[in-house]
Structures are given as C-alpha cells and as structure tokens.
C-alpha positions in Angstrom: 51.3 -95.0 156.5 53.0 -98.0 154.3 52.4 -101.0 152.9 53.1 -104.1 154.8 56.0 -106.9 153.2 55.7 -109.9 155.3 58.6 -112.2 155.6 59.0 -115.3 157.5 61.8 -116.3 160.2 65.4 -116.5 160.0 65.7 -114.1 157.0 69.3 -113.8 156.5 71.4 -111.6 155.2 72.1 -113.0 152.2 68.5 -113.7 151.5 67.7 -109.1 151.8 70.7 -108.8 149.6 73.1 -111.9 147.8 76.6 -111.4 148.2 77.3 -110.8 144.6 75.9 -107.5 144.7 77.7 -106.4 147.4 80.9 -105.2 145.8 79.3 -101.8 145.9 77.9 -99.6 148.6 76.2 -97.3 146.8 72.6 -97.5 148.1 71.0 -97.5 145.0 72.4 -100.0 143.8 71.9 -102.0 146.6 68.4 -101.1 146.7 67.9 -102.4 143.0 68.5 -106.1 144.2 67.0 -106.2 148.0 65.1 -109.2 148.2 65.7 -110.0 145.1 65.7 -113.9 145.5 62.7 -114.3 147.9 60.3 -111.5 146.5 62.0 -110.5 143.3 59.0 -108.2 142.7 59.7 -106.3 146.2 62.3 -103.7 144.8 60.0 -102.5 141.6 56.8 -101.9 143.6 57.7 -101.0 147.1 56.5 -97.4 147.6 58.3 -95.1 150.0 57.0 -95.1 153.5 56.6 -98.9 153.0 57.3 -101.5 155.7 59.0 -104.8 155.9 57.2 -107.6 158.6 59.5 -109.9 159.6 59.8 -112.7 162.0 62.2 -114.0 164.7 65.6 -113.4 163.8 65.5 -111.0 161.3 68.6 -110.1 159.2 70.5 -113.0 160.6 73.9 -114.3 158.8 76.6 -111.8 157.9 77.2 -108.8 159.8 77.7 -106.6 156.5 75.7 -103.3 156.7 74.8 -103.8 152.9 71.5 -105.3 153.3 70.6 -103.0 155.9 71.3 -100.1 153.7 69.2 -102.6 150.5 66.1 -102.3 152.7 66.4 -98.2 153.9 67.3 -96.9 150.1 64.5 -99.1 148.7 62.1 -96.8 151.0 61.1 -98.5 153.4 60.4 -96.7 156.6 61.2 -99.3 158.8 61.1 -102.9 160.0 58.8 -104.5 162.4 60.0 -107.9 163.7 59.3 -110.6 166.4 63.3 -110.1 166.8 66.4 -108.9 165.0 69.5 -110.6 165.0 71.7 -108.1 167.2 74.6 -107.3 165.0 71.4 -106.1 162.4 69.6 -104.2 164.8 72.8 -102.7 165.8 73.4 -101.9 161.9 70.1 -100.6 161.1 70.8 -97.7 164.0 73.7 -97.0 162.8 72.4 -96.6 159.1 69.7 -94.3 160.4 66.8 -97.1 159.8 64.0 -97.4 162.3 63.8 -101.1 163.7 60.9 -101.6 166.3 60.0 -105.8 167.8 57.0 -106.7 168.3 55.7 -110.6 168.0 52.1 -109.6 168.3 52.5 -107.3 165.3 54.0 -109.5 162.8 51.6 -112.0 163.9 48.5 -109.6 163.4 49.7 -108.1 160.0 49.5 -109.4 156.6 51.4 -109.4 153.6 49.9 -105.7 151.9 48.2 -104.6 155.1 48.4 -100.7 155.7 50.4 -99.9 158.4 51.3 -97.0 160.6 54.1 -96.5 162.8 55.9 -94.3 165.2 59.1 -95.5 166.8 58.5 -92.4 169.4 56.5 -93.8 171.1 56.4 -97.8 169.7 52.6 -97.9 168.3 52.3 -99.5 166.0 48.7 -99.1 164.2 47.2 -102.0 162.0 45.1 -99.4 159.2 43.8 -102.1 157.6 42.0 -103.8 161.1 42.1 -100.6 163.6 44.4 -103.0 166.2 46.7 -101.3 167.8 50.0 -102.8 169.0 52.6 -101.7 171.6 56.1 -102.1 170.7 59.2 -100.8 173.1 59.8 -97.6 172.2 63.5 -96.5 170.1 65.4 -94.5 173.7 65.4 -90.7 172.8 69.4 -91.3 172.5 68.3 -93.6 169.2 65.8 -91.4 167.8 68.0 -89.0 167.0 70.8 -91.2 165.6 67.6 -92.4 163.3 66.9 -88.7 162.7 69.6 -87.6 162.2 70.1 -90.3 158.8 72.6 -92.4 161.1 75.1 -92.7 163.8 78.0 -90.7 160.9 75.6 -87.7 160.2 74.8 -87.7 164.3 78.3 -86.8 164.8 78.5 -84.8 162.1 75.7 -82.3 163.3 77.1 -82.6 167.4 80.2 -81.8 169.0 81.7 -84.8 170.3 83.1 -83.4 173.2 79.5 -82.3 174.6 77.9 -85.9 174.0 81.1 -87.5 175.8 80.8 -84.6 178.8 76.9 -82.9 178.4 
C-alpha cells in the first residue's frame, strides 16, 4: 500500500527529471531531483511503496531512461496512468518498474489517497474509498523482467539460449 502523487496529462520527460541532471546515471542522484520543478516537495517526502497517478500520455518527450530510473529509485512502486507514452512504457520494463493504465483509476484517485496495487493480476484497490479498479494485467513474460529489477538482471539470472529456444 502507497501513497498516491497525482499528476496531470502530458507529463514529459523533462518535467520527472530536467535535463541538467541528467549527466549522471546513478539512480540516486537522479532520484534527488525527480519532479523537482512540478512538485519540488515530491523527492523529500515520498515514502517507499509510494505511487505516482498520472494522466494520458505519461512520460512523454525524450526517450532517455533517466527519468524512468528518477521515479523507481525515489521508491515508488509503480505508475498508474490513463496512458504512457510508448518509448516510457517500454523504458519503465526495461528498468524493472511496474507501469499498469487505467483511465478510471487516475480519475477515481486523489492526490495522497492510499493505494494498493498488484500488477499480477491489474487490481488496483482505492484504500482510501474501497473501489476497486481493473487494469490489464503486466503478461507473465513482463513480470518477471519487473521481478527480476529489469530486462539486464533478467538475462543475467536466464540462459539466453533457453528463452530464444524453451
């Protein structure tokens, strides 16, 4: 269970993570500044197990992995949208971060609702109002790229020849 960050639509890129801070990639870092310029408090109170709201188009803009990795080493657990913007969505698999849409979630949850979610099986469960919401499930093949801490540390732990030839 988390804490719900609501954003608005069309959050960019830039706007999760400003270009100047990404001459580094070390998640920490990066995590220091996410959102620094539309919720500048968001990095210093987000608790792990948190969960940013967004709307339609989320993490639209640049296709650098840096603000992906922002939001997943600031603790957040993952990111409910209406929709991502693909090469984001792509990114946050690969990065091992939990993305789920769902319009009639962001639309029922506020900014500091309690949240639960399980990208198993897409349910998303509003705490803080006992509504329930159905998102499409993350495929089994994506769960464990997401458990596994991304699509690097998947390979790592499987032989490449048995996922090309199972």
């Amino acid at each position: 269970m988390g804490r719900a960050w609501k954003f608005g639509d069309h959050v960019s890129t830039d706007e999760i993570i400003p270009g100047r801070f990404n001459i580094t990639t070390d998640p920490q870092e990066l995590a220091k500044h996410v959102f620094c310029e539309v919720r500048p408090e968001y990095a210093e109170r987000v608790r792990p197990g948190d969960i940013v709201v967004g709307g339609q188009n989320f993490g639209c803009g640049s296709s650098r992995e840096h603000a992906v990795i922002a939001i997943r080493n600031s603790g957040a657990q993952c990111i409910i949208a209406a929709s991502f913007a693909r090469i984001f969505f792509r990114n946050a698999i690969n990065i091992g971060l939990p993305v789920l849409e769902c319009p009639e979630a962001v639309a029922g949850i506020h900014d500091g609702d309690e949240v639960e979610v399980n990208p198993a099986t897409g349910v998303i469960y509003h705490v803080t109002t006992g509504k329930m919401f159905q998102a499409r499930p993350l495929p089994p093949f994506v769960l464990k790229i997401v458990s596994a801490g991304g699509i690097v540390n998947f390979l790592r732990e499987h032989d490449l020849e048995e996922l090309m030839h199972p």
